[in-house]
C-alpha positions as CSV (number, residue, x, y, z in Angstrom):
1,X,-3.8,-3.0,-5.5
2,X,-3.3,-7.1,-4.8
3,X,-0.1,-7.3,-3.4
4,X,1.4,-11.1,-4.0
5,X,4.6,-12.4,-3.9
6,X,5.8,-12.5,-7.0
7,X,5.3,-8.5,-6.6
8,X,7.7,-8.5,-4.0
9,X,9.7,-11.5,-5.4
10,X,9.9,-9.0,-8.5
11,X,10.5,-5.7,-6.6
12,X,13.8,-7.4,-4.9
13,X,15.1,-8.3,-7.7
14,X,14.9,-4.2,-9.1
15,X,16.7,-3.1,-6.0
16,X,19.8,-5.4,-6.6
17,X,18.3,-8.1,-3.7
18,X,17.6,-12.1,-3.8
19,X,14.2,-13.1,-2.3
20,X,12.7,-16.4,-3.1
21,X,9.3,-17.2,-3.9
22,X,8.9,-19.2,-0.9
23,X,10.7,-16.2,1.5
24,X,8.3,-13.4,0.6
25,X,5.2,-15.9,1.1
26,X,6.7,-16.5,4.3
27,X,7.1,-12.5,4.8
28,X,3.6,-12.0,3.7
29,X,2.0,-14.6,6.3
30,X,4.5,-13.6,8.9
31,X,4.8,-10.0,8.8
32,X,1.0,-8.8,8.0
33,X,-2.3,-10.4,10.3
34,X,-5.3,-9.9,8.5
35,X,-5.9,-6.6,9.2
36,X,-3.1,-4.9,7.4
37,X,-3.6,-7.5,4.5
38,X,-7.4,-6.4,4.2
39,X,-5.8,-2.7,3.7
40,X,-2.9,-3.7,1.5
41,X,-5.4,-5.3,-0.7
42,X,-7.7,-2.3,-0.8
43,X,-11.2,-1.2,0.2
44,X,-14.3,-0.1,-1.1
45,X,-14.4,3.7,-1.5
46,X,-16.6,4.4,1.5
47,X,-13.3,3.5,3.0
48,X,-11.7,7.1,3.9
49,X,-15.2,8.3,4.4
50,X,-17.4,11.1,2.7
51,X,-15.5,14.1,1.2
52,X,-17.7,17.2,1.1
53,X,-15.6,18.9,-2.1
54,X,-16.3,15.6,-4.4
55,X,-18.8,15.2,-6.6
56,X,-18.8,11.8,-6.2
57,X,-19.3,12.4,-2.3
58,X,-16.6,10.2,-1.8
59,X,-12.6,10.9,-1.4
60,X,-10.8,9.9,-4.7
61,X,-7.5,9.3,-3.7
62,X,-4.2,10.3,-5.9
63,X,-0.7,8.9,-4.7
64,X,1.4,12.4,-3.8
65,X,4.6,11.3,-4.8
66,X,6.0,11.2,-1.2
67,X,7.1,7.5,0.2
68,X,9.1,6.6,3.1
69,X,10.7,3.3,4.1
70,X,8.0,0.3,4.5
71,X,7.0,-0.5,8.1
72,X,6.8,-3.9,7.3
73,X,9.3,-4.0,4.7
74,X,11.6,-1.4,4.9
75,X,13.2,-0.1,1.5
76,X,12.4,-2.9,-0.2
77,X,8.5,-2.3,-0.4
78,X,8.1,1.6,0.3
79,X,5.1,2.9,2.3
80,X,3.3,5.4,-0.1
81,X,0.8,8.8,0.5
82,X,-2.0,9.4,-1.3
83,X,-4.2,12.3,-0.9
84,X,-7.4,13.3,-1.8
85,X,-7.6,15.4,-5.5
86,X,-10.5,17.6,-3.9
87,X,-9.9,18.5,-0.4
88,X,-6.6,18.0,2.3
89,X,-7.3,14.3,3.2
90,X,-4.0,12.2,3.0
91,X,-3.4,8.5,4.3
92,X,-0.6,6.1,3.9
93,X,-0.5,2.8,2.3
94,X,1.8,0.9,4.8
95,X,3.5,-2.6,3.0
């Protein structure tokens, strides 16, 4: 999933808040270096590693339903948990 800003531009505005254009670009830059962009962004899917249950050798990953508030952006961009649909594996997607 790309994240941009007029994601989060457009997800303030559906929680009752005001964010310009120009102040989530600026969130963006300022609160994620490049490593937590490169996982925002995605991966390939050799990314969680091999899961021996898959058929596809790889984990295929399912969000759970469970968030909690975002580390970098609190309740305005949720951090979300996605499992693995064949074996126990779960990760979060911090934004």
């Amino acid at each position: 999933m790309n994240v941009t800003a007029e994601m989060l531009v457009e997800k303030a505005k559906e929680n009752g808040k005001e964010l310009t254009l120009e102040q989530a670009q600026a969130m963006m830059l300022e609160k994620l270096g490049d490593e937590e962009l490169d996982e925002v962004v995605g991966g390939d899917k050799k990314a969680y590693g091999s899961c021996p249950k898959s058929p596809t050798k790889y984990h295929i990953m399912k969000k759970t339903g469970k968030t909690s508030p975002g580390e970098y952006l609190g309740d305005l961009w949720p951090d979300v948990e996605y499992g693995c649909i064949y074996c126990d594996k779960r990760v979060w997607h911090k934004y």
